[in-house]
C-alpha positions in Angstrom: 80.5 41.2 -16.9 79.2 42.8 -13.9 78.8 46.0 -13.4 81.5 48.5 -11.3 80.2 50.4 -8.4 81.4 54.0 -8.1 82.5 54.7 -4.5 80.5 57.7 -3.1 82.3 60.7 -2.7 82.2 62.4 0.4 84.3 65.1 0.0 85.4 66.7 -3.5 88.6 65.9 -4.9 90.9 68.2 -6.2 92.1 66.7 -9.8 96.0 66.4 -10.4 97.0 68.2 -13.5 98.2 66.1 -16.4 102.1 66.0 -17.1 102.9 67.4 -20.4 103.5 64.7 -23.0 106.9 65.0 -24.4 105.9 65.1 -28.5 107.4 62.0 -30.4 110.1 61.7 -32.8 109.2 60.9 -36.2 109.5 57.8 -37.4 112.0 56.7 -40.6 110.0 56.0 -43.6 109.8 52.1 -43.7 111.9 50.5 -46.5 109.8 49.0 -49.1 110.0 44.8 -48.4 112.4 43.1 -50.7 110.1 40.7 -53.3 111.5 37.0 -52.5 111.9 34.4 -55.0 109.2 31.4 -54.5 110.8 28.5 -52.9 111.1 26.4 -56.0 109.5 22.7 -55.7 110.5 19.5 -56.6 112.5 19.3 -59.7 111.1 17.9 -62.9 114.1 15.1 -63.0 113.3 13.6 -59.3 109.7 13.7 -60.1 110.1 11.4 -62.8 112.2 9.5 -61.8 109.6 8.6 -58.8 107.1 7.9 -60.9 109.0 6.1 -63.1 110.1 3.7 -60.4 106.5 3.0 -58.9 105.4 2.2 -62.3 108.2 -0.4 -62.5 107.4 -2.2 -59.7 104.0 -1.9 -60.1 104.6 -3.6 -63.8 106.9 -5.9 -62.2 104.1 -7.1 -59.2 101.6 -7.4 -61.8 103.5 -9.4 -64.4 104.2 -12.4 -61.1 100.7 -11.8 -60.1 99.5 -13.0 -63.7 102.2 -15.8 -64.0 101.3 -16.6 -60.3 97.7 -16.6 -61.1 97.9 -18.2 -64.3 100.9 -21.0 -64.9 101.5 -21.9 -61.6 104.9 -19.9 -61.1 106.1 -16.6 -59.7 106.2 -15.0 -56.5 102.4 -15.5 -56.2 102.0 -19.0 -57.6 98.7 -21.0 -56.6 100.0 -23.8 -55.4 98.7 -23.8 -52.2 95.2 -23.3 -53.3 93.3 -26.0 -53.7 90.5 -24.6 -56.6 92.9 -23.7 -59.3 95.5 -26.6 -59.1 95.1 -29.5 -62.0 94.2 -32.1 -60.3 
């Protein structure tokens, strides 16, 4: 930041006097802050019922993959694939 240059006085200045601050009010005591309750989270029952479902179809993706894999059946059956098919 650069520096301010004072401008040269030539001739002296009378100061102004300084008003007379009126004196504040006092302020009301603050009221102590009411303690609010913690937002509450997800509830036991939706959070199993999540996890219950992705480990269904999880169960359910794995049993076709095996069938698929396996016996030639099933969503992901190897039919198309030339190296496992009985030839």
């Amino acid at each position: 930041m650069a520096a301010r240059r004072r401008k040269k006085v030539t001739a002296k200045r009378e100061r102004k006097p300084k008003k007379a601050r009126k004196p504040k009010a006092p302020k009301a005591p603050k009221a102590p802050k009411a303690v609010e309750a913690p937002k509450p989270g997800m509830p036991m029952e939706s959070a199993a019922v999540i996890v219950t479902t992705l480990m269904l179809l999880m169960a359910l993706i794995l049993v076709q993959y095996e069938k698929g894999l396996h016996y030639g059946e099933g969503m992901f059956d190897t039919k198309y694939q030339g190296s496992s098919s009985s030839e």
